[in-house]
C-alpha positions in Angstrom: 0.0 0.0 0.0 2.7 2.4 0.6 4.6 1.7 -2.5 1.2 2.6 -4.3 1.0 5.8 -2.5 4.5 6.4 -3.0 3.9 6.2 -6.9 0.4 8.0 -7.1 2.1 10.8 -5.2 6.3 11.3 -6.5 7.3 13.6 -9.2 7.3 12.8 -12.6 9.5 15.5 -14.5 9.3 14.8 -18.8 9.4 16.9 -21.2 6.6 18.9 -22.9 7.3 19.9 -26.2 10.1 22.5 -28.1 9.9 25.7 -29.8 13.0 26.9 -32.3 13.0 30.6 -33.4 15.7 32.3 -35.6 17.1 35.9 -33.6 18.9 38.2 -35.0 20.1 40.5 -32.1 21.2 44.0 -34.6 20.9 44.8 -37.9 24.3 43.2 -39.0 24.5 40.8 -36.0 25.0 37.5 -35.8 21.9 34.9 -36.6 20.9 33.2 -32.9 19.2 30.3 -33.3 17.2 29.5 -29.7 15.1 26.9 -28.5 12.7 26.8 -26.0 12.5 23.3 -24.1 9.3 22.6 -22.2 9.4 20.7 -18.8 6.6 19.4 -17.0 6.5 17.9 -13.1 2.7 15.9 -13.7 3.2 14.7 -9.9 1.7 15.1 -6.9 4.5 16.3 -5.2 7.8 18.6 -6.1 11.2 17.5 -7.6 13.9 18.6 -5.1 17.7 18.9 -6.0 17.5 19.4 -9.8 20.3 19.6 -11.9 20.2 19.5 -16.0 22.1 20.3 -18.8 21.4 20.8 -22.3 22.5 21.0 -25.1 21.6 22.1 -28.9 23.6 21.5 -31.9 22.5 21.0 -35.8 23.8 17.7 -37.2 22.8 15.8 -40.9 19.0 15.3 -40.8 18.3 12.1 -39.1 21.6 12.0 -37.3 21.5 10.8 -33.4 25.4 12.2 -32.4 24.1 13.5 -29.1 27.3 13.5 -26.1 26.9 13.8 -22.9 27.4 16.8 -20.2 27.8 17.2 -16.7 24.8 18.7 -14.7 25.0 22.0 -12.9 22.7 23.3 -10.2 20.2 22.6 -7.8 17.2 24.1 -7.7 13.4 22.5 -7.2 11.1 22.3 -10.7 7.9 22.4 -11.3 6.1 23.6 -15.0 9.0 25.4 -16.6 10.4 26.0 -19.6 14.2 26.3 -20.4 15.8 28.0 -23.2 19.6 27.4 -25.0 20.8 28.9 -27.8 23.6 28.6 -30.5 24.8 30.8 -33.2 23.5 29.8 -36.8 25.6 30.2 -40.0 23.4 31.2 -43.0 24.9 28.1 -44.9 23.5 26.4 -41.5 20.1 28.1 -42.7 20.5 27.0 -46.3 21.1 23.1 -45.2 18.0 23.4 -42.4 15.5 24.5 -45.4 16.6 21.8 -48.0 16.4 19.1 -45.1 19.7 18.1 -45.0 20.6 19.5 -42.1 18.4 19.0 -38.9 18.6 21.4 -35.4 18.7 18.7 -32.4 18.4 19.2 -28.5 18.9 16.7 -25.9 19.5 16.5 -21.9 19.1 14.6 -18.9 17.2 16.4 -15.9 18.1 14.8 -12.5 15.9 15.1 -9.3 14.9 14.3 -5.9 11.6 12.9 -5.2 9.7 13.6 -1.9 10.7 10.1 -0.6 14.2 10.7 -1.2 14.5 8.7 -4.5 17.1 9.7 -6.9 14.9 10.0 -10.2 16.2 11.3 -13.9 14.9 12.0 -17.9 16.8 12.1 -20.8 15.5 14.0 -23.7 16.3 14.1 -27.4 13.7 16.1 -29.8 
């Protein structure tokens, strides 16, 4: 009965969905490209002691060269959102539009559960 309880009521942290957008900070400036990373806690309870990283990068379309990074932080989530960004060449640009090229994120979000559990997601999109 308690591990039930324990279930219905611990965090779940997983991702919600991405947005890319294309910045251009001044006339003349450098093209940004940014992406907006949706995370979602759909427990009961909070997710104590988070740490992420993430990372973005644009590989050849259907491409899955995704390394690994060390966390950094601590800090308790709930519905958030998280941004990282990465300048974009416009031959970048060129190769995203034909579909040769494809823009990738991908991360691992570590947390504490109310019980004390060590918990974690990785993410590609």
């Amino acid at each position: 009965m308690m591990r039930t309880a324990k279930r219905q009521l611990r965090a779940y942290v997983f991702g919600n969905g991405s947005r890319f957008s294309l910045v251009t900070p001044s006339p003349g400036g450098d093209m940004q490209i940014h992406v907006h990373y949706r995370f979602k806690n759909s427990g009961q309870t909070p997710a104590y002691n988070t740490s992420m990283w993430t990372k973005l990068d644009i590989f050849d379309a259907g491409a899955r060269q995704f390394s690994q990074h060390i966390g950094i932080g601590n800090f308790v989530i709930g519905p958030g959102a998280n941004s990282e960004g990465r300048p974009l060449t416009y031959p970048e640009l060129a190769d995203i539009r034909a579909e040769k090229k494809a823009i990738f994120i991908w991360g691992e979000i570590k947390y504490e559960d109310a019980f004390g559990k060590l918990r974690h997601f990785r993410f590609y999109d």
